[in-house]
C-alpha positions, 0 to 999 in steps of 0.5 A, a space after each residue: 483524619 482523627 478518631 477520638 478515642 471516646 469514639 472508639 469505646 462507643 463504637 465498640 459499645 454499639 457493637 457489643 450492644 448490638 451483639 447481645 441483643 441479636 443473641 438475646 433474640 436467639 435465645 428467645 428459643 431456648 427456654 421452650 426447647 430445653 424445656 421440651 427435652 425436659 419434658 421428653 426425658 420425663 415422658 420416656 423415664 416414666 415410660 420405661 419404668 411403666 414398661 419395665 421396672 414395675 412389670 418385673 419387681 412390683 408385679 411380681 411379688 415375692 413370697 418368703 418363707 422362714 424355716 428353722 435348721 433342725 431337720 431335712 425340710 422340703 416346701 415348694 413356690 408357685 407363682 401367684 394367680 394373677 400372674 401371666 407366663 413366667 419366664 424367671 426366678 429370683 430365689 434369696 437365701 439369708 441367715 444365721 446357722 450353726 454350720 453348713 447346709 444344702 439346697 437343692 432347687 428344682 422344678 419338678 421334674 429334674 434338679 436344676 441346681 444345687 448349692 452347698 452353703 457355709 458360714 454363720 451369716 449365709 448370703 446367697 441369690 440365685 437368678 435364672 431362666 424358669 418355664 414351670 410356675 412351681 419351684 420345689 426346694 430341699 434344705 438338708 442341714 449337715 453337721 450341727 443342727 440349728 440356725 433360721 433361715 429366710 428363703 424368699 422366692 420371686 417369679 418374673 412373669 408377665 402381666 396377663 
């Protein structure tokens, strides 16, 4: 028996045809479920930014105070009203000074850190643990006197 080799091309078209047709109709689920996943990572992004990005940096706004380096300054933060229990701080130190100075950071009752900070363009953060909705800073200038500093100061709380 002789095959005709047109035969042999048909043959394998219909099975390539019919191939793909039994792929397309699978694939008919495709598009729903990839667009369910899609909608899935959105609803879960959008979760987590609700839950936990916008409670601790939108809610939480930081305040910010600008002192010139002429004498020893002692000034104090607190949290804000609308605030629940804190439970953090973020204190960010940026400036221009003509020499060194030090900070020393408590919470009322003790010192709970102290930093010595050099340079003419002064970058320093300090993030921790805080239990007290007030935070008292000295800045006591060394050596020549001069410069500006921003001190900006964020306490991480909880919503009420």
């Amino acid at each position: 028996m002789r095959t005709n080799v047109l035969n042999l091309f048909s043959i394998k078209e219909d099975f390539y045809r019919k191939k793909i047709l039994i792929m397309a109709n699978r694939g008919k689920y495709y598009v729903p479920v990839s667009l369910t996943i899609a909608a899935l990572i959105i609803s879960l992004g959008f979760w987590g930014y609700a839950a936990y990005i916008r409670p601790i940096y939108l809610n939480n706004a930081a305040q910010t105070e600008t002192i010139d380096l002429k004498k020893e300054t002692n000034f104090t933060f607190s949290k804000h009203l609308d605030q629940g229990k804190v439970y953090g701080i973020e204190i960010e130190v940026s400036g221009n000074v003509k020499s060194n100075f030090d900070l020393i950071i408590s919470n009322g009752d003790k010192e709970v850190h102290a930093a010595s900070l050099k340079g003419k363009n002064i970058q320093f953060l300090y993030k921790n643990n805080w239990s007290t909705d007030s935070c008292f800073l000295s800045v006591l200038p060394k050596g020549e006197i001069g410069g500006k500093v921003t001190i900006d100061c964020r306490f991480l709380a909880l919503e009420k």
